[in-house]
Rosetta silent file (secondary structure, phi, psi, omega in degrees, C-alpha in Angstrom):
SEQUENCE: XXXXXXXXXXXXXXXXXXXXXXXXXXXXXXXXXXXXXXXXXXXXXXXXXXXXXXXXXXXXXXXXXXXXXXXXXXXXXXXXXXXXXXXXXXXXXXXXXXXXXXXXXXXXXXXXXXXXXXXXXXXXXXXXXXXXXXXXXXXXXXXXXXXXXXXXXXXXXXXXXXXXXXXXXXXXXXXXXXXXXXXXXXXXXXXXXXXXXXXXXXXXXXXXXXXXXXXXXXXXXXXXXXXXXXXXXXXXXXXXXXXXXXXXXXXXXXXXXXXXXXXXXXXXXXXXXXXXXXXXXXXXXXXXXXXXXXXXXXXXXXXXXXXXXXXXXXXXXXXXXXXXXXX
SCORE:     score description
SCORE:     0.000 S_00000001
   1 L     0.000  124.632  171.655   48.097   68.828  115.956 S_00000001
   2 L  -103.407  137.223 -170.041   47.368   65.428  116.642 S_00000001
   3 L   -94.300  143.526 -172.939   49.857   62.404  114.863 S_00000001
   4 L  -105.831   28.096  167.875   48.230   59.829  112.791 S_00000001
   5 L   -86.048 -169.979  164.588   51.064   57.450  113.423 S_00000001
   6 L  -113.861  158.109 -146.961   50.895   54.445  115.369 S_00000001
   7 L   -49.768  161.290 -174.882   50.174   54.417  119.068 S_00000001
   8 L   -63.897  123.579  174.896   53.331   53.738  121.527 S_00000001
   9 L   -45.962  133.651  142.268   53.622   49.545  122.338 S_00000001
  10 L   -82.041   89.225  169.958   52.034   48.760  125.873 S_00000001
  11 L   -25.293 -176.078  148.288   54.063   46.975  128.452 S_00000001
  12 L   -35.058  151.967  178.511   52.879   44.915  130.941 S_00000001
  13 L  -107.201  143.741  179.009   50.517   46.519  133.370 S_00000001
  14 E  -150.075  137.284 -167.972   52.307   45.915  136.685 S_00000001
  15 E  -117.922  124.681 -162.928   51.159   46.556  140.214 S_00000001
  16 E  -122.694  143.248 -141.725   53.246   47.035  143.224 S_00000001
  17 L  -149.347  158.706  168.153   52.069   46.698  146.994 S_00000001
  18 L  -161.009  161.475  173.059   54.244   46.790  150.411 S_00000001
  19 L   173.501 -163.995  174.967   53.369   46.598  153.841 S_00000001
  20 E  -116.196  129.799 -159.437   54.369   44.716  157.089 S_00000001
  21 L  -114.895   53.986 -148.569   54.828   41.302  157.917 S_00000001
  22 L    75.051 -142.886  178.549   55.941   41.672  162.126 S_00000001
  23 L   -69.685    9.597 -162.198   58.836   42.886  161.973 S_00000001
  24 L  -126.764  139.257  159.113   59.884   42.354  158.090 S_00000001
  25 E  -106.095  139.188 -166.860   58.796   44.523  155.597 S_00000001
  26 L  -111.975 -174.123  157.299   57.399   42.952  152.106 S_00000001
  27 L  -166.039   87.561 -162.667   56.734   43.639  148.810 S_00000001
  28 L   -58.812   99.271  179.201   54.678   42.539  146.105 S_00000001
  29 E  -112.847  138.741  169.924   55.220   43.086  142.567 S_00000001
  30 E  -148.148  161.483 -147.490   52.736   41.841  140.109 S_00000001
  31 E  -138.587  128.049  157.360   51.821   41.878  136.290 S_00000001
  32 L    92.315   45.892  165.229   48.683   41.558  134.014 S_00000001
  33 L  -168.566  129.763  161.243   45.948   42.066  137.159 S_00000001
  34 L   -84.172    2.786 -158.137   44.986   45.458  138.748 S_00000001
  35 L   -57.759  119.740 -114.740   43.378   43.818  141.660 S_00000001
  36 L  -154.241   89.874  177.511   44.857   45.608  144.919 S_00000001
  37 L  -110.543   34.860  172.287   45.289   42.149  147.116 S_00000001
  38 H   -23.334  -93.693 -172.615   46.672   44.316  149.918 S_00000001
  39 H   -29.721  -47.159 -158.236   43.880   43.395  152.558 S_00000001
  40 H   -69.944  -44.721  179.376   44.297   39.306  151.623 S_00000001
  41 H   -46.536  -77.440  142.839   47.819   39.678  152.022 S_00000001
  42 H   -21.192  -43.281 -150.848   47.853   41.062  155.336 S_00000001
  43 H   -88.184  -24.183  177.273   45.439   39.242  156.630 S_00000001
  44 H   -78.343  -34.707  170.108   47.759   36.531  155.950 S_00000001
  45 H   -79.765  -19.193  170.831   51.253   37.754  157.816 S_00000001
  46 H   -64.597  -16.292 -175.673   48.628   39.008  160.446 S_00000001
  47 H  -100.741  -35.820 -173.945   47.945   35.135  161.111 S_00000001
  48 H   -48.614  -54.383 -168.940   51.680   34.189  160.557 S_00000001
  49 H   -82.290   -0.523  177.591   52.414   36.808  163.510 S_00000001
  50 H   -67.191  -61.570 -134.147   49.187   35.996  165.658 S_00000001
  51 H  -109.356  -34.958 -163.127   50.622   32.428  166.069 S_00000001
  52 L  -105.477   -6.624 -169.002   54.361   32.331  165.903 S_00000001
  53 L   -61.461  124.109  159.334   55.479   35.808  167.705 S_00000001
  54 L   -63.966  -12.286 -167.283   57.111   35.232  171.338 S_00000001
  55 L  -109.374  -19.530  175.542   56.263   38.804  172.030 S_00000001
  56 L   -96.890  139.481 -164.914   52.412   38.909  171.135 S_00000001
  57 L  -100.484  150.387 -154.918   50.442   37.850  173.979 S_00000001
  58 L    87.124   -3.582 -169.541   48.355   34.915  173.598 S_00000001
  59 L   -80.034  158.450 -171.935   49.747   33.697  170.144 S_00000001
  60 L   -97.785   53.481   90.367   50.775   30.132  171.125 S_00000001
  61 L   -60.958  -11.744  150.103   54.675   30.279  171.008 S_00000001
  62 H   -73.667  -47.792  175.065   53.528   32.785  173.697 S_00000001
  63 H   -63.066  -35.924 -172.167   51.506   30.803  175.494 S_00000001
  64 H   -81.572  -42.449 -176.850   53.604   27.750  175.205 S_00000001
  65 H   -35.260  -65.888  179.542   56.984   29.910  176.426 S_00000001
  66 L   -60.599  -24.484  177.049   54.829   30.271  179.413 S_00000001
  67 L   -68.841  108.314  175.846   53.293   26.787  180.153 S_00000001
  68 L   -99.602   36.932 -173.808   55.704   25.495  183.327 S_00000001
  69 L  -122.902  160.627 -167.930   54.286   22.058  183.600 S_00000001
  70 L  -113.075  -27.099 -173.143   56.090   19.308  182.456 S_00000001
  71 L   -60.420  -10.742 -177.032   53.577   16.521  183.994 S_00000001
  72 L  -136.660  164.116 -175.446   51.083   17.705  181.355 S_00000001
  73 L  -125.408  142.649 -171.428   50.717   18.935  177.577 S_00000001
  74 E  -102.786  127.868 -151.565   49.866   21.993  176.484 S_00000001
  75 E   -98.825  132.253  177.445   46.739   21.673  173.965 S_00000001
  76 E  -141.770  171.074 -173.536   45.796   23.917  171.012 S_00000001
  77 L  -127.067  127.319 -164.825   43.713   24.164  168.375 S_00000001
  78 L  -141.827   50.164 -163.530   45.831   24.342  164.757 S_00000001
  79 L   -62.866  -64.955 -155.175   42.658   23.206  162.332 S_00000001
  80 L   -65.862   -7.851  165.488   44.760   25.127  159.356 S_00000001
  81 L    92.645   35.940 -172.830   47.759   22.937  160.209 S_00000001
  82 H  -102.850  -27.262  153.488   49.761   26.131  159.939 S_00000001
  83 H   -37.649  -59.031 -175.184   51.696   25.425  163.435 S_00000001
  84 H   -55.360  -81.150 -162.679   52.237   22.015  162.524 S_00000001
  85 H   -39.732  -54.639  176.182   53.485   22.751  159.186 S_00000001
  86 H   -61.082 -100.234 -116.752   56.393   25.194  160.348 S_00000001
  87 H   -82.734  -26.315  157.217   57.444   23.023  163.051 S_00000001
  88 H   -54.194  -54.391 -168.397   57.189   19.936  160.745 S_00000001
  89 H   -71.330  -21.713 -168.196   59.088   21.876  158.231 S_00000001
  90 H   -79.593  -29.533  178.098   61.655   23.301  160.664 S_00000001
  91 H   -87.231    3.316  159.386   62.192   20.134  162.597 S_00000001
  92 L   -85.580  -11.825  143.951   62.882   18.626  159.153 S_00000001
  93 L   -71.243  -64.939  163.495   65.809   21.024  158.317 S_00000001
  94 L   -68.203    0.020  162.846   67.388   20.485  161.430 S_00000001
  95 L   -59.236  -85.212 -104.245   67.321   16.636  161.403 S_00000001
  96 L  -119.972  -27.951  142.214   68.806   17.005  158.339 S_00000001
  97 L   -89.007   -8.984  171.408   71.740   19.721  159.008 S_00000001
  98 L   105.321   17.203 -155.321   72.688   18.030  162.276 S_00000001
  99 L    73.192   34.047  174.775   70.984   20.909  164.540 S_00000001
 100 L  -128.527   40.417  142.808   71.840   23.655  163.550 S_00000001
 101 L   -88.450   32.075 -172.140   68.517   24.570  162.888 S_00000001
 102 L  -102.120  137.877 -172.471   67.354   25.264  166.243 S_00000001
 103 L   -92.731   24.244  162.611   64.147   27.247  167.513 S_00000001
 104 L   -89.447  -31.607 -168.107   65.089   26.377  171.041 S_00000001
 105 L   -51.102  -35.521 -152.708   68.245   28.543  171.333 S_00000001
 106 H   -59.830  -48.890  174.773   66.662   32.054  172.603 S_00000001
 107 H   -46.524  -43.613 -178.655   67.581   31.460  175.866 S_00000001
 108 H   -96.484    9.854  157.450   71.047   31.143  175.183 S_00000001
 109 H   -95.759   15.243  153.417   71.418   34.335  172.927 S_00000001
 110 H   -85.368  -37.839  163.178   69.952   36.046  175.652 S_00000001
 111 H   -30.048  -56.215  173.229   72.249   34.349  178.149 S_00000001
 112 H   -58.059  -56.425 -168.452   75.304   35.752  176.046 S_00000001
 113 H   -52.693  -39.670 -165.455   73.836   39.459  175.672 S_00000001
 114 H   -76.537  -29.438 -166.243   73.338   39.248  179.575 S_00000001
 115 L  -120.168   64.875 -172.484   77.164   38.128  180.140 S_00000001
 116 L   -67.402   31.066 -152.944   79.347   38.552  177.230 S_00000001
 117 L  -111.899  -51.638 -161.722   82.103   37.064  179.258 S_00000001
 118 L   113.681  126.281  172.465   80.327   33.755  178.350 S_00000001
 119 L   -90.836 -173.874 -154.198   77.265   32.017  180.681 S_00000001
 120 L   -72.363   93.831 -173.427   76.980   28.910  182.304 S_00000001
 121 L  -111.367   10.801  160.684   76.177   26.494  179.099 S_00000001
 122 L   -77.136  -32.748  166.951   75.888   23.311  180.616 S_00000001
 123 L   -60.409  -21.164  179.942   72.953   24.572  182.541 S_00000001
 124 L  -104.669   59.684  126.630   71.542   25.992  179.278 S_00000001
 125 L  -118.989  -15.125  141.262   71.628   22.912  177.319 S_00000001
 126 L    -2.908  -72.055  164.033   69.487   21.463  180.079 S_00000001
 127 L  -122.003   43.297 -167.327   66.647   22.718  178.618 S_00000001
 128 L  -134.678  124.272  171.063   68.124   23.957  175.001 S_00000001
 129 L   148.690  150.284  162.177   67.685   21.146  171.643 S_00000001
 130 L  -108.854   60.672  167.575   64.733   20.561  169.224 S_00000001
 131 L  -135.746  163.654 -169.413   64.649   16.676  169.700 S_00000001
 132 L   -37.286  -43.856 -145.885   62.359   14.585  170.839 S_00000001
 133 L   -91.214   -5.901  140.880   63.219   13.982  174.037 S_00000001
 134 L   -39.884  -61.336 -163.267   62.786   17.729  174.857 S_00000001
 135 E  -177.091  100.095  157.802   60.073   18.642  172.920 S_00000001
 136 E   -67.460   87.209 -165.230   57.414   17.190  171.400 S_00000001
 137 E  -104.806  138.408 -171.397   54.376   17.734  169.013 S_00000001
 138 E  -140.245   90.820 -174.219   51.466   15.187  168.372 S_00000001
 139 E   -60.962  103.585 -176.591   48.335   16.075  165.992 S_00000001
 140 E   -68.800  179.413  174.464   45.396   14.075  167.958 S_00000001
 141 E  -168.278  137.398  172.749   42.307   12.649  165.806 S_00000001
 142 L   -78.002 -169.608  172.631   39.539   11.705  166.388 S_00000001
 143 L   -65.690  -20.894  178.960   38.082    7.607  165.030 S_00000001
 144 L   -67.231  -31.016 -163.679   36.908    9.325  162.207 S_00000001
 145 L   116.204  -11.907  163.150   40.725   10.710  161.142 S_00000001
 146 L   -68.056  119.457 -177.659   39.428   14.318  162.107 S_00000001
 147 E   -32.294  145.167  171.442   41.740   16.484  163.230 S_00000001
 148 E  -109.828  -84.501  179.783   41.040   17.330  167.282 S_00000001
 149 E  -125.355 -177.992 -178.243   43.887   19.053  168.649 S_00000001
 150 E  -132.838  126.214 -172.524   47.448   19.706  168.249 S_00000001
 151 E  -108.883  141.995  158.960   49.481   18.539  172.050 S_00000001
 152 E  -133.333  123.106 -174.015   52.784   19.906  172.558 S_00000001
 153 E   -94.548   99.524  163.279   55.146   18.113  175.345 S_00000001
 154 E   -84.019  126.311  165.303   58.462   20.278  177.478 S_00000001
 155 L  -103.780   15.537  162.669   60.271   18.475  179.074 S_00000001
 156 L  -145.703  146.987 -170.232   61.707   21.430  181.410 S_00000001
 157 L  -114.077   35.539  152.578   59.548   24.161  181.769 S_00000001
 158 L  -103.737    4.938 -151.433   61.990   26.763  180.995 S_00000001
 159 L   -79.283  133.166  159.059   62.483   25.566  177.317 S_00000001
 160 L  -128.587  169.070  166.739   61.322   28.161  175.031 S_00000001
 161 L  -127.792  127.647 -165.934   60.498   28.829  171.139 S_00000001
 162 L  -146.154  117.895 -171.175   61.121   31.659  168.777 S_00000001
 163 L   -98.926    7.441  155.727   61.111   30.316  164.932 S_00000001
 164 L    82.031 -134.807  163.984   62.739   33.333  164.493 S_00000001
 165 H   -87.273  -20.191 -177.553   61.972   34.446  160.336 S_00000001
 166 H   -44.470  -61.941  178.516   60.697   31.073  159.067 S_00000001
 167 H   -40.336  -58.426  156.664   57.283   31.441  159.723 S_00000001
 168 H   -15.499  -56.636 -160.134   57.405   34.534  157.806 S_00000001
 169 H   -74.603  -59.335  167.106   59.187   33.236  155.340 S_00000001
 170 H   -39.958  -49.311 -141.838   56.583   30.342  154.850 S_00000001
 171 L   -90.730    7.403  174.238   53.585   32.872  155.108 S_00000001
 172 H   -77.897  -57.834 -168.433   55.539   34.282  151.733 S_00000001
 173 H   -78.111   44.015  163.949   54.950   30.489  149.824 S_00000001
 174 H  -111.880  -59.518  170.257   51.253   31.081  151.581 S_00000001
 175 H   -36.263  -86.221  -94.592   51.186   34.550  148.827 S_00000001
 176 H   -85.637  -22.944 -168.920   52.809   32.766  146.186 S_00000001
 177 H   -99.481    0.182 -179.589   49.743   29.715  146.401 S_00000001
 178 H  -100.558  -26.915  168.984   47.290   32.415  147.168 S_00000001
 179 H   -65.412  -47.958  167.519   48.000   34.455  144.156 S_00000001
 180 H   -44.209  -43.014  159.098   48.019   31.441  142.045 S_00000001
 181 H    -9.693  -62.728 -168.587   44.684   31.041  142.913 S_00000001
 182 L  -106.219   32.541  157.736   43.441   34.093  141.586 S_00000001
 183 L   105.827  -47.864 -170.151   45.075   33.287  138.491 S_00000001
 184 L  -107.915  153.218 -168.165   48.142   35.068  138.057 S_00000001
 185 L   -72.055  -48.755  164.592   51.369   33.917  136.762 S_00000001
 186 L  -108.735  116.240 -171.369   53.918   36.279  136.990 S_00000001
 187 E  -154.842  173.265 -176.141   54.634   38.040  140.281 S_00000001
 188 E  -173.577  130.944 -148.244   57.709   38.411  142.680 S_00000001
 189 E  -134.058  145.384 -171.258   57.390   38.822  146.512 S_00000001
 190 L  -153.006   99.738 -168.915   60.369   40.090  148.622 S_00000001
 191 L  -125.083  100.147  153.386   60.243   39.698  152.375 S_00000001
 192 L    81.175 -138.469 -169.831   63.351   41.807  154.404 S_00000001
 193 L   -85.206   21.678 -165.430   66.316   39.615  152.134 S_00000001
 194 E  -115.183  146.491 -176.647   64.035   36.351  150.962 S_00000001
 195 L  -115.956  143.383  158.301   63.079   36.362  147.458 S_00000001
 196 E  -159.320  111.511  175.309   60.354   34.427  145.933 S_00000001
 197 E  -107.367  131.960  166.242   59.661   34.719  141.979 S_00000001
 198 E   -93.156  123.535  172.475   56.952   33.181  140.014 S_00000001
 199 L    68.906 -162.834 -173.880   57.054   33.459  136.456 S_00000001
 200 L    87.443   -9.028  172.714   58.664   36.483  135.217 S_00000001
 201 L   -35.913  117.202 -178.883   60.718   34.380  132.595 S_00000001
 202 L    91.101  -25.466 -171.648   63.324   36.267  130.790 S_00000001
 203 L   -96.725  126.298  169.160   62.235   39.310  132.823 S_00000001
 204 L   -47.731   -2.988 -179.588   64.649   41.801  135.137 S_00000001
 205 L   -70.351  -39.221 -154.292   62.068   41.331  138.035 S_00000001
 206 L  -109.328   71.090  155.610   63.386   37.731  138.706 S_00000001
 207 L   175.433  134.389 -157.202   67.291   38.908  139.025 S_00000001
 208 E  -108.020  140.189  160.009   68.768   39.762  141.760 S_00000001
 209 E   -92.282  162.700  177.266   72.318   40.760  142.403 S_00000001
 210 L   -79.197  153.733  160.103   75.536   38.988  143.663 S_00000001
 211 L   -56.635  -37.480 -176.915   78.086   40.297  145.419 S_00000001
 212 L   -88.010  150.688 -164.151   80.954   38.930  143.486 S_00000001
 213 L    16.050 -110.720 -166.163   82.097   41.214  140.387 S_00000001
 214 L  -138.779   34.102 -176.342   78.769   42.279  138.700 S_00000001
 215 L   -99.708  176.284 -162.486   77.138   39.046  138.240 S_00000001
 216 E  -151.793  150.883 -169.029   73.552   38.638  139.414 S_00000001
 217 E   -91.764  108.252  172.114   71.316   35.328  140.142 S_00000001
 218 L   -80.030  107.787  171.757   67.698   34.467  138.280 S_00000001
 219 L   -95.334   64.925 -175.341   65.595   33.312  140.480 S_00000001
 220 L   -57.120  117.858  163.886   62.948   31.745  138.367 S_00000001
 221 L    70.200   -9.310 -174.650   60.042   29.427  140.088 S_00000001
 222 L  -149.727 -153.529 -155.108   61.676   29.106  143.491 S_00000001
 223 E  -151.068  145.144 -174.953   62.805   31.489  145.961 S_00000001
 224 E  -137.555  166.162 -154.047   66.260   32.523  147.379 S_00000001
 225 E  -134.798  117.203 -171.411   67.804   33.646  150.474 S_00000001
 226 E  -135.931  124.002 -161.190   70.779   36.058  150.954 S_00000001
 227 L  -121.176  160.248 -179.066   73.263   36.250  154.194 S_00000001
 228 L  -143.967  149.756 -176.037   75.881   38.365  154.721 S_00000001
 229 H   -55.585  -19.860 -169.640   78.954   38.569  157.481 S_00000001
 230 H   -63.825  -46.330 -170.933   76.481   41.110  159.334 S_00000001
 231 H   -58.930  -40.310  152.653   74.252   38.333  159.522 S_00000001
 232 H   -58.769    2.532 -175.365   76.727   36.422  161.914 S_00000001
 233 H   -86.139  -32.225 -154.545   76.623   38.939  164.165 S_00000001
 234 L  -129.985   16.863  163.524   73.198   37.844  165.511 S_00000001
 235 L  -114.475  139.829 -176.223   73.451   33.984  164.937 S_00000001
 236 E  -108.715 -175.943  170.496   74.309   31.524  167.712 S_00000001
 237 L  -117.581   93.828 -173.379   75.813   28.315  167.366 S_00000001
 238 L   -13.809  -45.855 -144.353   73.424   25.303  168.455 S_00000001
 239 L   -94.650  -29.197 -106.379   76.088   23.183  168.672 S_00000001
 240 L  -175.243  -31.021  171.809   79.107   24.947  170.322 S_00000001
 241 L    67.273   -0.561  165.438   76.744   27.271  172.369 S_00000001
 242 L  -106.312  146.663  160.833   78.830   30.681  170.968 S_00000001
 243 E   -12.315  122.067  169.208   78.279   33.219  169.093 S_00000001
 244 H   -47.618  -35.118 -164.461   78.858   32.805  165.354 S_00000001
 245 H   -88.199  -13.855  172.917   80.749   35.836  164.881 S_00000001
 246 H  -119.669   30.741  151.992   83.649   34.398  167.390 S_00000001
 247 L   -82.683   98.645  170.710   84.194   31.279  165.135 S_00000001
 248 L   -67.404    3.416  166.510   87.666   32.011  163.612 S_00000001
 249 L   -94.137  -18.792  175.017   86.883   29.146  161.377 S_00000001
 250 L   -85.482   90.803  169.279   83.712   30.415  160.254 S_00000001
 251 L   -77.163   -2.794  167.319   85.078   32.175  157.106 S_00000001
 252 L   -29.929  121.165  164.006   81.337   32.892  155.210 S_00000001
 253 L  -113.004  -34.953  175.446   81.656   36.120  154.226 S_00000001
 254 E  -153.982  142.020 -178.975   78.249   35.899  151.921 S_00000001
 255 E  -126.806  113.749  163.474   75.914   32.841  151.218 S_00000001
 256 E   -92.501  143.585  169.874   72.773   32.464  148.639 S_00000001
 257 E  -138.790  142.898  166.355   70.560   29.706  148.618 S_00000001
 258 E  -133.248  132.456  168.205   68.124   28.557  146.077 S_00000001
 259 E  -151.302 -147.067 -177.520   65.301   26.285  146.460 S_00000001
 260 L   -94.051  -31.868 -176.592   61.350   25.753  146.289 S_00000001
 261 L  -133.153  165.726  170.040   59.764   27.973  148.689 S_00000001
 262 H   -48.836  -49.527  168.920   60.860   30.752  150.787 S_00000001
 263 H   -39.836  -67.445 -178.310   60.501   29.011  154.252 S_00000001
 264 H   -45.226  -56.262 -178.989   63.011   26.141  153.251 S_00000001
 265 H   -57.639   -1.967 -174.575   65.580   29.227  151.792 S_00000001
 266 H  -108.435  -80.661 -149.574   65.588   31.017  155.142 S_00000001
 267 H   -35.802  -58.073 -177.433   66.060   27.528  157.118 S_00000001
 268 H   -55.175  -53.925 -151.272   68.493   26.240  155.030 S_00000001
 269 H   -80.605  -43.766 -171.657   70.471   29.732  154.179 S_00000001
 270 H  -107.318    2.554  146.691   70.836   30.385  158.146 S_00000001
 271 H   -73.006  -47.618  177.598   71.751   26.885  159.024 S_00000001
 272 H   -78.470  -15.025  140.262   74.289   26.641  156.663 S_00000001
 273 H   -52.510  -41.312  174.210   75.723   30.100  157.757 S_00000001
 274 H  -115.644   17.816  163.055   76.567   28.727  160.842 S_00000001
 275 H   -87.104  -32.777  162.249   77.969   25.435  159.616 S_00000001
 276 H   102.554  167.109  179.285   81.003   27.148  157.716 S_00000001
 277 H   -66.828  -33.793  167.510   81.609   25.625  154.362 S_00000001
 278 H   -59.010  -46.287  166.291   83.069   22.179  155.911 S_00000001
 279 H   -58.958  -43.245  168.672   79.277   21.615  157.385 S_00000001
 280 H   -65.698  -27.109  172.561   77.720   22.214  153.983 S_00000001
 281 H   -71.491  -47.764  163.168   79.815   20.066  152.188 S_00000001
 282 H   -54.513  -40.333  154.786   78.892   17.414  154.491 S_00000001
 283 H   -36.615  -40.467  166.883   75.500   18.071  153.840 S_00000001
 284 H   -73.496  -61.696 -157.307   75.737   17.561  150.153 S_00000001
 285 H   -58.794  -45.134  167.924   77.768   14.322  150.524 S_00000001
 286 H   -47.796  -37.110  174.148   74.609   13.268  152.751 S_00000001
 287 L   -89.822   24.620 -159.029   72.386   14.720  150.871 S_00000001
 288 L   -54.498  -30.123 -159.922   72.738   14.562  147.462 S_00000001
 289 L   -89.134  -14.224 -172.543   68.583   14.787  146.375 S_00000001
 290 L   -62.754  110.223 -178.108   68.481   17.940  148.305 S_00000001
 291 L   -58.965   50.717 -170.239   66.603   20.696  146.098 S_00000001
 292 L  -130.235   92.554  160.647   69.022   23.224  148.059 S_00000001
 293 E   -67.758  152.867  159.677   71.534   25.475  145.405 S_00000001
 294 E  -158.045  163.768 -172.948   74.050   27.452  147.393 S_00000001
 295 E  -153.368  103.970 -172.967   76.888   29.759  146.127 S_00000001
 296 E  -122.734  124.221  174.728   79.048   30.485  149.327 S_00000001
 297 E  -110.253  128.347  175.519   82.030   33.435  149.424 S_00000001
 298 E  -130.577 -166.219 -169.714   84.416   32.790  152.132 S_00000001
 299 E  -176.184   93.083  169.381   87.904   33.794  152.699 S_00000001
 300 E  -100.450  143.098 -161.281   90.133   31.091  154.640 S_00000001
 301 L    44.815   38.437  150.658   93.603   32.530  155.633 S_00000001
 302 L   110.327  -29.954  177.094   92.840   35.672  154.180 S_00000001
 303 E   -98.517  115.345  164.202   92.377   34.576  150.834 S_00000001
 304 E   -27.067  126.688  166.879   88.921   35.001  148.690 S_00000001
 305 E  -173.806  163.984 -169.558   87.086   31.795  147.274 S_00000001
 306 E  -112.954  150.019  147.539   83.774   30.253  146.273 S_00000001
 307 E  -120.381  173.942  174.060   82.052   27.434  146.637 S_00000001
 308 E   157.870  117.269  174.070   78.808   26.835  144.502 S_00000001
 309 L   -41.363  131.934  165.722   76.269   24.003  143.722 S_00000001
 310 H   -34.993  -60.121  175.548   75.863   23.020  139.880 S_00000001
 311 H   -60.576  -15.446  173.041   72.245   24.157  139.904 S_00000001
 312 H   -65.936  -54.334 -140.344   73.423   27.463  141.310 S_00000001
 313 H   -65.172  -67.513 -175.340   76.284   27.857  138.796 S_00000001
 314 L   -47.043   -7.037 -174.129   73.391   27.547  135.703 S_00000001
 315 L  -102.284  -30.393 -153.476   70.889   30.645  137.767 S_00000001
 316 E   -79.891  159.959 -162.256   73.902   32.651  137.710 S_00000001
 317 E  -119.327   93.681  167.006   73.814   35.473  135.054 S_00000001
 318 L   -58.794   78.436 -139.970   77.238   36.957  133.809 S_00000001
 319 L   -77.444  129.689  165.878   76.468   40.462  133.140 S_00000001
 320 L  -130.406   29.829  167.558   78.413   42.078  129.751 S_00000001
 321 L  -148.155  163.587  172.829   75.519   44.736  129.167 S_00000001
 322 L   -47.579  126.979  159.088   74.030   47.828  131.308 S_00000001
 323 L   -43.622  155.189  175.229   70.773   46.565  133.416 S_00000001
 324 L   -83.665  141.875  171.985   67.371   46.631  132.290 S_00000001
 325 L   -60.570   95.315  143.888   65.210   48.996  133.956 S_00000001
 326 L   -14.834  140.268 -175.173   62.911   47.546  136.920 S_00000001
 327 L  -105.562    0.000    0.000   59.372   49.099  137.426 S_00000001
């Protein structure tokens, strides 16, 4: 017997994709397109990890790691600007947190690993800082204004660079403008703990949860970032030259950041991890225009407490019903 009521309502059609992005695994969820944008996707963390990886050879943070001369600059070709952009955006974080945003440091969390006694760290700040007088980048042109090359200048030629997850993180807000492209509106992209939702208004894809009690964060239009004490295990401190994890002042126990793209929320989220809650508030007083929410749970002497940005306060979501089911 077939019923001659009427047919069952039809959700959203929604399509969900993973793969690998180096060493972070992603995931794509998207709504109202069957289109299987695997291949585009890839092809895009495959260029992220081409260019910024210290460990694949020939990508040029390989190549430059390796370049010992200081009397000379070592010359690339970066026509999509996507070097430039990361190290624009990254040297633009750290400016702007005081340095403790640096992609120079790999030497000395290897230093540490080799001696966990503590190494030598006046000899590693020798050739350890992202400033100028260090390290340098300069986009040539030609008279027309056409790009030529992109020169980058060491000024010791052990200095190395590893941008760590940013690049990644960027090649996320690379999706989120490549999907727009083709059109669609609602989607949500998740690379290792960075969030990035488009659209989705209203919907459980764009909320995520918090730690504290059972409330949980909408991350609507921008993208968010989520640290943990674990995460201090494996951060050094730019500034101080130790380990993160043997600051007794650094009480973070878990930090969220909200902003506009994924790139910024990883910069921001693991700078301000190793600034401790006194270094972010100085940020803010400096800072006021910064499009950077945070929500930070620490515990000084023992005792539990929050900090947390206005625009944060207004994302967060106070849950007094059961979750909605997730596809």
């Amino acid at each position: 017997m077939v019923s001659c009521g009427p047919g069952r309502p039809q959700g959203p059609v929604y399509r969900k994709i993973a793969g690998q992005a180096g060493p972070y695994g992603y995931e794509v969820v998207y709504a109202g397109d069957t289109t299987d944008y695997a291949p585009s996707i890839d092809s895009i963390f495959a260029l992220i990890h081409a260019t910024f990886s210290p460990e694949v050879e020939g990508s040029v943070v390989w190549k430059f790691n390796r370049f010992d001369r200081t009397d000379t600059l070592y010359c690339f070709e970066d026509s999509l600007y996507l070097f430039g952009t990361v190290y624009d955006l990254t040297k633009d974080i750290s400016v702007k947190t005081q340095g403790y945003l640096d992609p120079t440091i790999g030497p000395l969390q290897q230093a540490w690993a080799k001696n966990p006694q503590g190494p030598d760290l006046d000899s590693l700040y020798a050739f350890m800082g992202f400033t100028e007088s260090l390290i340098d980048m300069i986009e040539k042109t030609d008279s027309a204004g056409r790009y030529r090359e992109t020169q980058l200048r060491k000024a010791d030629p052990r200095m190395r660079l590893d941008f760590g997850k940013l690049p990644y993180a960027y090649g996320l807000d690379m999706v989120r403008s490549f999907l727009q492209d083709n059109d669609l509106v609602d989607f949500r992209l998740v690379l290792d703990d960075i969030v990035l939702c488009q659209g989705f208004a209203d919907n459980p894809l764009s909320v995520f949860p918090l730690t504290t009690e059972s409330d949980s964060v909408r991350v609507l239009n921008r993208a968010g970032a989520f640290r943990d004490a674990e995460d201090k295990k494996r951060l050094m401190d730019p500034a101080y030259g130790y380990p993160v994890s043997a600051d007794d002042e650094n009480s973070i126990e878990a930090l969220y950041v909200l902003t506009e793209g994924a790139a910024l929320a990883e910069g921001y989220s693991r700078a301000f991890m190793i600034m401790n809650v006194s270094g972010i508030n100085d940020f803010y007083l400096q800072h006021p225009e910064a499009p950077v929410e945070v929500l930070v749970i620490y515990k000084p002497e023992g005792q539990w407490d929050k900090a947390v940005t206005q625009g944060f306060e207004q994302a967060i979501i106070h849950k007094t019903a059961p979750e909605e089911e997730v596809p």
